[in-house]
N, C-alpha and C positions, 0 to 999 in steps of 0.2 A: 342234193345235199348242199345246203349252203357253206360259203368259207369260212373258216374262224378266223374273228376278228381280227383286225392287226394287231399289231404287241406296243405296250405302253411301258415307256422305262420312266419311272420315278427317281429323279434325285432330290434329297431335302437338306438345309440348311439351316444352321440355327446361330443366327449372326447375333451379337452385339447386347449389350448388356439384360434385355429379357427375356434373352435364348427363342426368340419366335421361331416356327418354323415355318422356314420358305421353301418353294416347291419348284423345280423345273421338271416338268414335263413333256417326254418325246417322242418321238414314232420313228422309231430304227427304223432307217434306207432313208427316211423321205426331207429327216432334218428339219424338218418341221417342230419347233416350242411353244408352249405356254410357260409363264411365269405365274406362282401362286401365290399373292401374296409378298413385299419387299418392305424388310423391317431394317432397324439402324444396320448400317453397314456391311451392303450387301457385295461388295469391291469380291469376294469368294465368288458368291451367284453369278454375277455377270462375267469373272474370269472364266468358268466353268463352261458356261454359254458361247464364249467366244472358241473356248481352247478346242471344242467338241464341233466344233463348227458347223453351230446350229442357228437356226435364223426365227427370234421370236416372233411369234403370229398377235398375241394378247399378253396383256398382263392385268389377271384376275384379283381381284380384291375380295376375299370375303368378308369385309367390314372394316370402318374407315379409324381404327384406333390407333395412336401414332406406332406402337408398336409392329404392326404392319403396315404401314406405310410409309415410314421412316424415309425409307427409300427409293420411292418412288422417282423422285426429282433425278436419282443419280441412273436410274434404270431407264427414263426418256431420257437422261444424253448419253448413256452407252448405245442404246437401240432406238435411234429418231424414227418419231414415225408411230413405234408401237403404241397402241390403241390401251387405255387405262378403263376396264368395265368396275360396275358399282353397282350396286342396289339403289333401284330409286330413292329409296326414302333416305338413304345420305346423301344424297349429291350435292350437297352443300359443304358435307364436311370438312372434303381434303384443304378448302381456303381457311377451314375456320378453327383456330386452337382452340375454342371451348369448346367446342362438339365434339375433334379429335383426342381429345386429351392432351395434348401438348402442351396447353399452358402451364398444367401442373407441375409439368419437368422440369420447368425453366426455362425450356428453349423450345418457343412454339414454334410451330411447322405451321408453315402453307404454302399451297402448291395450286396450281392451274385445278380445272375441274375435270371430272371423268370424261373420256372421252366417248364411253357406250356406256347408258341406263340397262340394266338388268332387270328382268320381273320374274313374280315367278313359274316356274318350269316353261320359261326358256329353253331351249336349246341351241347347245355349243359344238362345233366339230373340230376334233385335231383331226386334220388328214381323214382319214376315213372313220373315227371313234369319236362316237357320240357322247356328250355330255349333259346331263339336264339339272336347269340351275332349280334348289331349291331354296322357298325361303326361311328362313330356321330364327324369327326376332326370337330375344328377349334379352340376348347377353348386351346388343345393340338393337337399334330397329329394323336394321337393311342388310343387318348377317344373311349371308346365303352359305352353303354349301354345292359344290357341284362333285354331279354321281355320275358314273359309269356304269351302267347295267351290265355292259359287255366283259367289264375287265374287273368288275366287283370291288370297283373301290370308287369312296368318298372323301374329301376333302372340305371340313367339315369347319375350319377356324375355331372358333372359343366357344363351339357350342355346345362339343362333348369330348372329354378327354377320359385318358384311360383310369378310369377307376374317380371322374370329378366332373365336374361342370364346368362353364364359365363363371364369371363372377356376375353379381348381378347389383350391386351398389354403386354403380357408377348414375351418372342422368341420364336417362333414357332406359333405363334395364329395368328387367320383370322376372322373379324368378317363375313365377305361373306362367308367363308368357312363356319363357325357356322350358319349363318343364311342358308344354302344351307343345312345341317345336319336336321338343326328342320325342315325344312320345307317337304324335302323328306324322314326320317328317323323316324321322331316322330310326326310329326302333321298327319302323312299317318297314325299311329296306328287309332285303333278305338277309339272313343268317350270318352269310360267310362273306357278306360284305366286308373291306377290310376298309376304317377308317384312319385319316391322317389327319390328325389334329394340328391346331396353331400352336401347340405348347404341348411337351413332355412326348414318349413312345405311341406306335400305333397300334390300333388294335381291334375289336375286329363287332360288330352289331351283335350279335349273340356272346360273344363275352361280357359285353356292357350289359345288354337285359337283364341279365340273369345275375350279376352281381355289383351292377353301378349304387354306391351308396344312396345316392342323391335323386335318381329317379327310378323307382325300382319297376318289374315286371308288368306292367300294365298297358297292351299296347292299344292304339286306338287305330281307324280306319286306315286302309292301307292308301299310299301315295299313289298306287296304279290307275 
């Protein structure tokens, strides 16, 4: 009989005027993190990181919107070193406020470039738990989500929220594109996958099919 999986504790965050949600990720005994995502003012996350004395391995970006990455600048100088992953097809963006959206704030953001290209299904390891990156465009181009098969959860950014979507009128967004994402990329997960969004409560791949306004029951080939 094989061993079950090691154990993944989730803490999330929702810092700073867009309420984003950011994610630390850990593997009790081994101390080993990921970061998911660093939106404006993450000074919480990284105390949290520090206080638990946990030592980050990545810091994952599910897509390069200033909202999420607000704070990346402030998360490589608390953790030198840690490695900033991306979806190819933004890797331009974190220098650039009109692709980030930053310009429109007022206060545009840029920062150095990703330091790991992501493609899709990749795979990622905390510690012993595997993670496979999927690519989910349409809310951006280079949106991914990364899934756990073992521990039955996805981390999903702006591509499906509880009961909504992402938005899709920004430059670069597609609602067909996004509704072609959930349907072959995350409504294919299993059931009882529990997803954690960029924005608002989590919840779960069979709750969504079955009652997401926005893309409803229709699912397409599976991811496997």
């Amino acid at each position: 009989m094989n061993p079950p999986p090691p154990a993944l504790r989730v803490h999330a965050f929702a810092p700073g005027p867009y309420q984003t949600n950011c994610y630390v990720l850990s593997q009790p005994g081994s101390g080993a993190c990921w970061i998911i995502d660093a939106g404006f003012e993450p000074h919480h996350l990284i105390r949290h990181v520090r206080t638990e004395g946990l030592k980050p391995e990545a810091l994952l970006l599910t897509h390069a919107h200033v909202d999420h990455i607000a704070g990346v600048p402030a998360v490589r100088a608390a953790f030198p070193g840690i490695p900033a992953h991306l979806h190819e097809a933004e890797q331009d963006w974190l220098a650039d406020p009109e692709l980030n959206l930053s310009s429109f704030t007022g206060e545009p953001v840029s920062m150095a470039a990703p330091d790991v290209l992501l493609h899709d299904s990749d795979t990622l390891s905390l510690g012993g738990i595997a993670f496979r990156v999927l690519h989910t465009p349409g809310h951006s181009p280079g949106g991914v989500a990364f899934w756990c098969e073992s521990q039955a959860v996805a981390f999903v950014g702006d591509s499906l929220f509880a009961g909504s979507v992402g938005r899709t009128d920004f430059p670069g967004c597609s609602f067909e594109t996004l509704e072609r994402s959930i349907r072959t990329r995350l409504y294919t997960l299993p059931d009882a996958t529990r997803i954690f969004p960029g924005h608002g409560s989590s919840t779960t791949i069979a709750h969504e099919r079955r009652t997401n306004p926005f893309v409803t029951d229709r699912p397409g080939p599976s991811v496997r």
